[in-house]
C-alpha positions as CSV (number, residue, x, y, z in Angstrom):
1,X,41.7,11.1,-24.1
2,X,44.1,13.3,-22.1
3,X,44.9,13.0,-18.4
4,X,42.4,14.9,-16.8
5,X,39.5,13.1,-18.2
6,X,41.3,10.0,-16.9
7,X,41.5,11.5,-13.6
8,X,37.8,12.2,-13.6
9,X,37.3,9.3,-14.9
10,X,39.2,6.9,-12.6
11,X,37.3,9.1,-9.1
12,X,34.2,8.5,-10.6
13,X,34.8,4.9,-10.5
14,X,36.2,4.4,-7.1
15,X,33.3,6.5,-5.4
16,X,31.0,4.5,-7.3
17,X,32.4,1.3,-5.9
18,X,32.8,2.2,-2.8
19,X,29.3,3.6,-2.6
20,X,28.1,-0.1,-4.1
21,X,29.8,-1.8,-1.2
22,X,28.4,0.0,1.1
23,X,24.9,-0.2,-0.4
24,X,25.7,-4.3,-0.7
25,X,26.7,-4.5,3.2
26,X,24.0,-2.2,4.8
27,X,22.0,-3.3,7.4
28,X,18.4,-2.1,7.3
29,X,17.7,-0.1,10.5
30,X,14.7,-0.5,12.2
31,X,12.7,2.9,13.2
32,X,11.4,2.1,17.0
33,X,10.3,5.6,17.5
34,X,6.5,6.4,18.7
35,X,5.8,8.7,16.3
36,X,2.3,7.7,15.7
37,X,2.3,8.9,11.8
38,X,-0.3,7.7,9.6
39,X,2.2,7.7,6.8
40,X,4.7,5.7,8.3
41,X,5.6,2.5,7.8
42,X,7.9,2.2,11.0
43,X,6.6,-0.2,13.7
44,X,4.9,2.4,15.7
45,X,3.9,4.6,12.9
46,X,-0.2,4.6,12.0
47,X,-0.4,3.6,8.6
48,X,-1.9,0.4,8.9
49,X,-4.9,1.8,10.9
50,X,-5.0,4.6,8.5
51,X,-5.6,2.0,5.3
52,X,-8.4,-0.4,7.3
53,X,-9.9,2.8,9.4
54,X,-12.5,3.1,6.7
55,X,-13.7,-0.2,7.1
56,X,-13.5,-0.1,10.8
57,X,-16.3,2.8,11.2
58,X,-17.6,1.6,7.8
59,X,-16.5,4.3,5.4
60,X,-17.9,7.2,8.6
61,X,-14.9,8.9,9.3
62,X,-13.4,12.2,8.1
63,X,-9.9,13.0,8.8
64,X,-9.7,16.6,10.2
65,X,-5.9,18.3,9.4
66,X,-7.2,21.1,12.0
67,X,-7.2,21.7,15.9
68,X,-10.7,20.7,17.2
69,X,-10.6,24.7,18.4
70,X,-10.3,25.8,14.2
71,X,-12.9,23.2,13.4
72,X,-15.6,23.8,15.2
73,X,-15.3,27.8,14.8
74,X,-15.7,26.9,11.3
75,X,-18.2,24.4,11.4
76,X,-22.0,23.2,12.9
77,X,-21.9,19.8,13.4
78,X,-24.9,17.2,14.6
79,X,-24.4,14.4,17.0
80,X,-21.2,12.5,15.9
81,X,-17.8,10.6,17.2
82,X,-14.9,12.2,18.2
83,X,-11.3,10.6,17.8
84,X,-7.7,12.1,19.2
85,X,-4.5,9.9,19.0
86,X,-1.6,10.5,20.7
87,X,-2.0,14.3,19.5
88,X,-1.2,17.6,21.9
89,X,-4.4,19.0,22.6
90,X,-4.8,22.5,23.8
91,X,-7.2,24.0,26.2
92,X,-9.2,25.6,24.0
93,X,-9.7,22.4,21.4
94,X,-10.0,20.8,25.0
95,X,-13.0,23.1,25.4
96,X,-14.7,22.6,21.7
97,X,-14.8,19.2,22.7
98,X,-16.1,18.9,26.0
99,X,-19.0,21.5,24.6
100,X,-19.6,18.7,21.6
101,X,-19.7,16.1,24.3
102,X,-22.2,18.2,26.3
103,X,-24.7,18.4,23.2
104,X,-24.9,14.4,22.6
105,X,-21.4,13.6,20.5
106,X,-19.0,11.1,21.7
107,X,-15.3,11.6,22.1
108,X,-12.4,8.5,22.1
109,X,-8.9,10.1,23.3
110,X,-6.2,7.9,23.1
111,X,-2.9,9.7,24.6
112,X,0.0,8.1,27.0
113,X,0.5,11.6,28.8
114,X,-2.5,14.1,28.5
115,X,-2.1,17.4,30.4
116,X,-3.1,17.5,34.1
117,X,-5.7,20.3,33.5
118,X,-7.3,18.0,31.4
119,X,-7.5,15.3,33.1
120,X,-8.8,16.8,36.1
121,X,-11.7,18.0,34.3
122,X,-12.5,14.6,33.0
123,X,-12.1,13.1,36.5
124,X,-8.5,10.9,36.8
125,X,-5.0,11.2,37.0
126,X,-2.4,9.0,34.7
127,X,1.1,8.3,35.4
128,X,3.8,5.2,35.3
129,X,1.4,2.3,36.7
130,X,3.9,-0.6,35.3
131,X,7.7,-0.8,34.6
132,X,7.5,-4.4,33.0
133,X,8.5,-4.8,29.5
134,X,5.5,-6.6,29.1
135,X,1.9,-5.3,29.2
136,X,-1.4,-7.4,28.6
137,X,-3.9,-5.1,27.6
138,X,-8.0,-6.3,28.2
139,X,-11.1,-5.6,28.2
140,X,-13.3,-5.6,31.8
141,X,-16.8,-6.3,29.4
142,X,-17.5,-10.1,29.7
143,X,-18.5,-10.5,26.1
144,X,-15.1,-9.3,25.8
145,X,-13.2,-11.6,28.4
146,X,-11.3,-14.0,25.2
147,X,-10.1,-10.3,23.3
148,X,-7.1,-9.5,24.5
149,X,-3.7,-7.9,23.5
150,X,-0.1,-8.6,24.3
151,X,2.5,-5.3,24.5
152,X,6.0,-6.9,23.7
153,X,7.5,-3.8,22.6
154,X,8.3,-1.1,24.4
155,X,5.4,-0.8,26.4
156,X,4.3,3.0,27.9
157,X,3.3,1.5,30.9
158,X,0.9,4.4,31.0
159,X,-2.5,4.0,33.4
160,X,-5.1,5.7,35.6
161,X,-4.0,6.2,39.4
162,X,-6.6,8.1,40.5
163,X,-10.4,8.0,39.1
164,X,-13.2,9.6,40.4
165,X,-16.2,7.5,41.4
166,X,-18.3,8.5,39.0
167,X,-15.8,7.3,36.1
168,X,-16.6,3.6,34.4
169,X,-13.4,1.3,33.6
170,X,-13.8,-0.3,30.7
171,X,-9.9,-1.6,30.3
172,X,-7.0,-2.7,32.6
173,X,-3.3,-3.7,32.4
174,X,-3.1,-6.9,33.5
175,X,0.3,-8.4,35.5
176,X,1.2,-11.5,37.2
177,X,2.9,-10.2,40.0
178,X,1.1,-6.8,40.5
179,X,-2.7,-5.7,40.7
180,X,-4.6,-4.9,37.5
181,X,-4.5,-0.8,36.5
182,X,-7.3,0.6,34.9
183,X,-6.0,2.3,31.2
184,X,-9.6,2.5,29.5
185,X,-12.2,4.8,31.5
186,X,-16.0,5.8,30.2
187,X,-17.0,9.3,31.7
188,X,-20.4,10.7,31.5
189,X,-20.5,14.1,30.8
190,X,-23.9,16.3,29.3
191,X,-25.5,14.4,26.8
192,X,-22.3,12.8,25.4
193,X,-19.5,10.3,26.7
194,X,-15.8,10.5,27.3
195,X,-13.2,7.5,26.4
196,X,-9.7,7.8,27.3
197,X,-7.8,5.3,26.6
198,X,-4.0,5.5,28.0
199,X,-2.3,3.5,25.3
200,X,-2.8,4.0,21.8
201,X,0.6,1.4,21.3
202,X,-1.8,-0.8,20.4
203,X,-3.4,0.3,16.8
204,X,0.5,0.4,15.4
205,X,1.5,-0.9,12.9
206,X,3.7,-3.6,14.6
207,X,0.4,-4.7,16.7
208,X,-2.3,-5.0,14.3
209,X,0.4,-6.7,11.9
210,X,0.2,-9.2,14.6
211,X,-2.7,-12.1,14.2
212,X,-5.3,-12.2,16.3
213,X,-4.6,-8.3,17.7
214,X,-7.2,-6.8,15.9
215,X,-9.8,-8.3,17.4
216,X,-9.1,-5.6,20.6
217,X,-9.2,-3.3,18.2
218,X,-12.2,-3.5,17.0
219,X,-13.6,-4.0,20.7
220,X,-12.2,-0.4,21.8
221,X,-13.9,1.1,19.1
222,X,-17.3,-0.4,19.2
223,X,-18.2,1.8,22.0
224,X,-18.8,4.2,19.7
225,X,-22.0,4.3,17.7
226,X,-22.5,4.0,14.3
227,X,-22.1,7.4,13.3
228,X,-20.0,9.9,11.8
229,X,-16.4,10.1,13.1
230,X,-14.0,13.0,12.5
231,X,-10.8,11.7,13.3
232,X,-8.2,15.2,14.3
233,X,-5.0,14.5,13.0
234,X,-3.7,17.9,12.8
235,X,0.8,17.6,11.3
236,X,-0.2,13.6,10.8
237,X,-1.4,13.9,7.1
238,X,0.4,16.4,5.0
239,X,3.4,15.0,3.3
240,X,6.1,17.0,2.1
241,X,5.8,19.1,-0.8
242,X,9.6,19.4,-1.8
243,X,10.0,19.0,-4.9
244,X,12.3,16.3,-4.0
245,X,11.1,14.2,-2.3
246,X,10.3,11.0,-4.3
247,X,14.4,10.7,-5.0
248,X,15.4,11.5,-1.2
249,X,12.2,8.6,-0.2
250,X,13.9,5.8,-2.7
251,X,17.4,4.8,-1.5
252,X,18.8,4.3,-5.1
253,X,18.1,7.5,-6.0
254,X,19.0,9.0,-2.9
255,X,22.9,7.5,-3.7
256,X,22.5,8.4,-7.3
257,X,21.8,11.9,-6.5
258,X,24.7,12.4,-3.5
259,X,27.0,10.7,-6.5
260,X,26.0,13.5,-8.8
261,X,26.2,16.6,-6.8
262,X,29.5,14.7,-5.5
263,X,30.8,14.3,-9.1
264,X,29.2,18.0,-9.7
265,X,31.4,19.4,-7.1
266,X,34.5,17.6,-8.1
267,X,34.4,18.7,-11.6
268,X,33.5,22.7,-10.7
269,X,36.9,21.7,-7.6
270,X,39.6,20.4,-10.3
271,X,38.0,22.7,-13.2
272,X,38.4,26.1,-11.0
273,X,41.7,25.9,-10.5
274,X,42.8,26.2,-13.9
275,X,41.0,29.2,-14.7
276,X,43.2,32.5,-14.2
277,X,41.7,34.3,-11.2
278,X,41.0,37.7,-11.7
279,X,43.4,40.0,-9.6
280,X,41.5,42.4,-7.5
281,X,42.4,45.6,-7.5
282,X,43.4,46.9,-3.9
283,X,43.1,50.1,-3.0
284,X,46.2,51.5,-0.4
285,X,45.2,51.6,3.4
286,X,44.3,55.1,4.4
287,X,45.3,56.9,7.2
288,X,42.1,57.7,9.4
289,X,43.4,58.4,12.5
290,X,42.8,62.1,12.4
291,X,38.9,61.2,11.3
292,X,38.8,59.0,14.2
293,X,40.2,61.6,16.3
294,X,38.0,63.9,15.3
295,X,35.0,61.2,15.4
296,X,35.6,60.6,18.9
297,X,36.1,64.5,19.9
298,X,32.3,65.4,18.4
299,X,31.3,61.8,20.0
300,X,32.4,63.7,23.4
301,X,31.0,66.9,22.4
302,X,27.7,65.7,21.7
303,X,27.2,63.7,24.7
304,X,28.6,66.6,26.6
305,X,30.5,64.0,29.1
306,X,33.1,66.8,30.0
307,X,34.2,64.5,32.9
308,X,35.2,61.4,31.2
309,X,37.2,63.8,28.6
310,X,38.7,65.6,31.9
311,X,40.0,62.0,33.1
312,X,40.9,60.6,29.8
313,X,43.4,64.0,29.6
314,X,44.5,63.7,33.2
315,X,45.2,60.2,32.0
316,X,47.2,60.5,29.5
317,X,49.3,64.0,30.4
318,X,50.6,61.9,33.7
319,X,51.5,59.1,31.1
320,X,53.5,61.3,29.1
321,X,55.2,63.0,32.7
322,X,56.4,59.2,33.3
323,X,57.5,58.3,30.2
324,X,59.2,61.6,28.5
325,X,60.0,63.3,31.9
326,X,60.3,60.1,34.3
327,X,58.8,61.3,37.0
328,X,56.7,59.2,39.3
329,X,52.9,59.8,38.9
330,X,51.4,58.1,42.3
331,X,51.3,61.2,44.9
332,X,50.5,64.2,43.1
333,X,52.0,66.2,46.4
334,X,54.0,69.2,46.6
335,X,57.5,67.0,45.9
336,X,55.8,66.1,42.2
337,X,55.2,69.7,41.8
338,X,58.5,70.5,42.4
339,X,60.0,68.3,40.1
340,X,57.6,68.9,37.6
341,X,58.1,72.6,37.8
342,X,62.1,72.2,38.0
343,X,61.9,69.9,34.4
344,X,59.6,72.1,32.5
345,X,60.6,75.2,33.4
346,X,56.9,76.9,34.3
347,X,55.6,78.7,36.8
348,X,54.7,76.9,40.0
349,X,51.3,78.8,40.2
350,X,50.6,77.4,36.9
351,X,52.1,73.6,37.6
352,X,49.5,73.9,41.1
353,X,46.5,74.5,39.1
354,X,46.8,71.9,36.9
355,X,47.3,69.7,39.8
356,X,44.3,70.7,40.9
357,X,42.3,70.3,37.3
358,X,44.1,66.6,37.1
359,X,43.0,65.9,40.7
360,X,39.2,66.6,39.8
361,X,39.3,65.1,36.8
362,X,40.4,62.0,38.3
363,X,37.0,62.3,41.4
364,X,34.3,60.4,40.1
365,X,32.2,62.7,42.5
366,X,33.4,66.2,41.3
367,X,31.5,68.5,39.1
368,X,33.2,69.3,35.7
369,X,32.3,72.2,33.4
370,X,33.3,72.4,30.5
371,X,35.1,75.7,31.0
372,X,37.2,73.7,33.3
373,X,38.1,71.2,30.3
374,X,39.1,74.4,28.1
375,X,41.4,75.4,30.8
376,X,42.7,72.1,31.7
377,X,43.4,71.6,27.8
378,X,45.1,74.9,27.1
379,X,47.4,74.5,30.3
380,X,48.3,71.1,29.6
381,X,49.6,72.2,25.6
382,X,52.1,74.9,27.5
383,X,53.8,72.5,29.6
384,X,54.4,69.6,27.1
């Protein structure tokens, strides 16, 4: 066994016994997250209601992974029950509904926040009607009067503050030191009804769990005849189709497969560096300046900015006069043509029209021609 194995070896065993501590001392973490899911398990997930929804609307309901707007382009449907739960609904699936409605079907929405526009053609208005962190939730039906359900847990507080008089309340949230909200409405519309029920917190799994909470349940939904229910539950059903997800769902595997790629990633770590590296070969830098040069002269050229190219020489020939010739560029007056005249050497006539070329190169407003930049250039390479 040589030392490197033993190395290996000896990592592989601490990681694994520090990953079996921590697995040992974990706390299980409670998801409280509304997330209204019918395959999870968490306390406000749906999967409860999704196992005993067959036997509530006795094996009559069809779970629809498609908006109510895809559905009923696709499909003729006679009389039947509409469900929504906690689901964004659009105006056009708003639409295919209401036209259902119309013909004799009956639809149950149960959503904490529904759009305005929506509401407003159903006839209310919901908002924040309590801010205790208890909620009783019952039934106004006297038949009903003993059904009732306690919200413990992170009540919406979610209601109806405005309903139209035409609009049946059929459930309130009841509180000892405030007046009773409706949250449960009954609108007539066509040949059909509307329920809207403000919080669906109750058919979670943490609530129905709970003995003697069904028994509201099953009171919301007997409003609804016995008939065929599609239930829309469009991004609620589909589980994930990567390929691994049965190891990242089980915690044990989930370690044993972060171990792995950890051990993988150790091994490739430790067994890289001993391999010889292959030495590049680099070519020498090459000199491009007179391409770039040249890049940025047809650059000018083409975009015929004779102007800028003006200024940018003006620029740089009065750079050149301070630095090699130290004369002070500021006032280009008759004392800097002097002295530019008396260090060169040139004629003044010539030193006064390149004055004149720098002076209009550097006037945003003057008009350059290019004949003007030829000149300017050709003067400028006699005096330097």
């Amino acid at each position: 066994m040589n030392k490197t194995f033993k190395i290996y070896a000896a990592i592989f065993i601490i990681v694994m016994v520090i990953l079996a501590l921590l697995e040992v001392n974990k706390k299980e973490v409670v998801d409280w997250r509304k997330n209204f899911n019918v395959t999870q398990k968490s306390p406000f997930g749906l999967f409860v209601f999704n196992e005993e929804v067959k036997g509530l609307f006795k094996n009559k309901i069809i779970k629809i992974d498609q908006s109510p707007f895809d559905y009923y382009n696709e499909h003729q449907k006679e009389k039947h029950n509409i469900l929504v739960i906690e689901s964004d609904i659009d105006s056009e699936s708003w639409s295919k509904i209401l036209i259902e409605v119309s013909k004799g079907s009956d639809a149950m929405i149960m959503v904490s926040d529904m759009p305005k526009e929506i509401s407003d053609s159903i006839g209310y208005y919901d908002s924040e009607i309590s801010f205790e962190e208890q909620n009783v939730l019952k039934l106004t039906d006297k038949k009903f009067q003993n059904d009732f359900i306690k919200l413990d847990k992170f009540p919406s507080g979610r209601g109806f503050t405005y309903i139209k008089p035409n609009v049946e309340v059929l459930g309130k949230t009841v509180e000892k030191n405030n007046q009773d909200q409706a949250n449960f409405i009954k609108v007539k519309f066509g040949k059909g009804n509307v329920y809207v029920h403000s919080e669906p917190l109750f058919i979670t799994n943490y609530y129905l769990l709970k003995p003697g909470n069904i028994k509201y349940t099953q009171d919301v939904f007997s409003y609804l005849d016995d008939k065929e229910t599609l239930w829309f539950v469009k991004g609620k059903t589909s589980e994930s189709r990567f390929f691994m997800r049965f190891i990242l769902s089980n915690p044990a595997l989930k370690y044993a497969w972060w171990v792995f790629l950890g051990g993988l990633l150790l091994f490739i770590f430790f067994n890289a560096k001993r391999k010889q590296r292959i030495v590049p070969k680099i070519e020498p830098l090459k000199n491009t300046s007179v391409d770039f040069v040249k890049s940025i002269g047809n650059l000018y050229l083409q975009e015929g900015d004779f102007h800028d190219m003006m200024a940018k020489k003006a620029q740089y020939f009065l750079n050149k006069v301070r630095m090699d010739l130290l004369i002070d560029t500021q006032n280009l007056d008759e004392e800097f043509a002097k002295k530019l005249q008396l260090k060169t050497g040139k004629p003044i006539e010539l030193i006064q029209e390149v004055i004149n070329l720098i002076k209009k190169g550097q006037d945003p407003y003057a008009s350059v021609m290019q004949e003007d930049l030829v000149r300017m250039n050709k003067i400028l390479d006699e005096i330097v």
